[in-house]
C-alpha positions, 0 to 999 in steps of 0.5 A, a space after each residue: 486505461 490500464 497499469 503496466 509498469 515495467 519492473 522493477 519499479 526504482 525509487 532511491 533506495 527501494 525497488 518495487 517488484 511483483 512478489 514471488 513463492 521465494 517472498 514467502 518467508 520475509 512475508 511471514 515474519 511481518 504479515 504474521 505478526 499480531 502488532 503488524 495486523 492490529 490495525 489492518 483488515 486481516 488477521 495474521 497470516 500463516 504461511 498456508 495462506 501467505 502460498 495461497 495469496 502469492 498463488 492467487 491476488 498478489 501474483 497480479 502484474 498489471 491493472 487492466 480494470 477497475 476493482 483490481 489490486 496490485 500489491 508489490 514487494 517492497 526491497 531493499 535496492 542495496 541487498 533485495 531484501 523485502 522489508 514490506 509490501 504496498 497496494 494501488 486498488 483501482 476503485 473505479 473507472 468513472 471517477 478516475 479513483 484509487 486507493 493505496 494501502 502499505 504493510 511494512 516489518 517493524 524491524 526496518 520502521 523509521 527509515 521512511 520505506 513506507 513513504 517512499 514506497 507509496 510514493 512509488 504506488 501514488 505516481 503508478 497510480 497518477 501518472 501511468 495509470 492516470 487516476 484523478 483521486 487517490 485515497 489511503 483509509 486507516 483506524 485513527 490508532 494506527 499513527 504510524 500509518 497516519 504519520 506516512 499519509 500525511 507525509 505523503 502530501 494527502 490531506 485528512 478529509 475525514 474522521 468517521 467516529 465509530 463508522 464499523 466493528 472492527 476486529 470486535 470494536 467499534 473503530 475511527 477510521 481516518 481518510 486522507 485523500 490527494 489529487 492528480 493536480 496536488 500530486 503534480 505540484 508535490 512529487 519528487 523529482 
């Protein structure tokens, strides 16, 4: 098993592709944004690190084993503009698993980019990578993140009270999950 998607990766309004040093920028005025980075697991992000993640993680193509991510730019198809960013973590061989994560600029929120876009990553992850089970895992207070997993298809199959301290509290996480089989009877068209 391996991911190798030919790029980039259209769906109706967006196009997915990999991010590069002239991304840098657009990424900065999301991922740098303390609203953007309340619920998520990391900090926001200045431009330093934002060069060392486009050097390192991010410039990651393709998926050829388990325990790898691959985060994609998130464009606008009409004018390439990147209005976020989304993740397919390959969890484990074995088990046929993964997980999907999304980051969006508030400034383009409303208009189902985000469901979109990991609509694009679930069928990455079902379809060409060939994963049975794939999960999206959030703090219960990041609704907006909710709203899209659950307009994704994905079933909430878990709320873990208290389960970590995160960012200082104690956190709820959500965990929505969906099958390759669920999927096969959802995906659009």
């Amino acid at each position: 098993m391996e991911l190798r998607p030919a790029y980039p990766v259209a769906t109706e309004r967006l196009l997915l592709r990999p991010l590069t040093v002239a991304d840098a920028d657009a990424l900065l005025a999301y991922r740098g944004r303390p609203d953007v980075c309340r619920y998520v697991p990391f900090e926001p992000m200045e431009r330093p690190l934002i060069m060392d993640r486009l050097a390192g993680r991010w410039s990651r193509t393709v998926l050829t084993g388990e325990g790898q991510a691959l985060t994609l730019g998130v464009a606008l198809a009409e004018t390439g503009q990147l209005v976020g960013d989304a993740t397919l973590f390959w969890l484990s061989s074995e088990h046929r698993a993964g997980e999907i994560g999304y980051v969006f600029n508030p400034d383009f929120a409303g208009r189902g980019y985000a469901t979109e876009a990991a609509q694009a990553m679930l069928r990455l992850g079902f379809e060409d990578l060939g994963l049975h089970r794939m999960v999206a895992r959030l703090d219960e207070r990041n609704e907006a993140s909710a709203k899209v997993a659950r307009r994704l298809g994905m079933r909430e199959e878990a709320r873990l009270v208290d389960n970590e301290i995160f960012k200082g509290e104690w956190s709820t996480e959500l965990q929505f999950a969906l099958l390759d089989r669920e999927w096969a009877a959802i995906r659009p068209r």
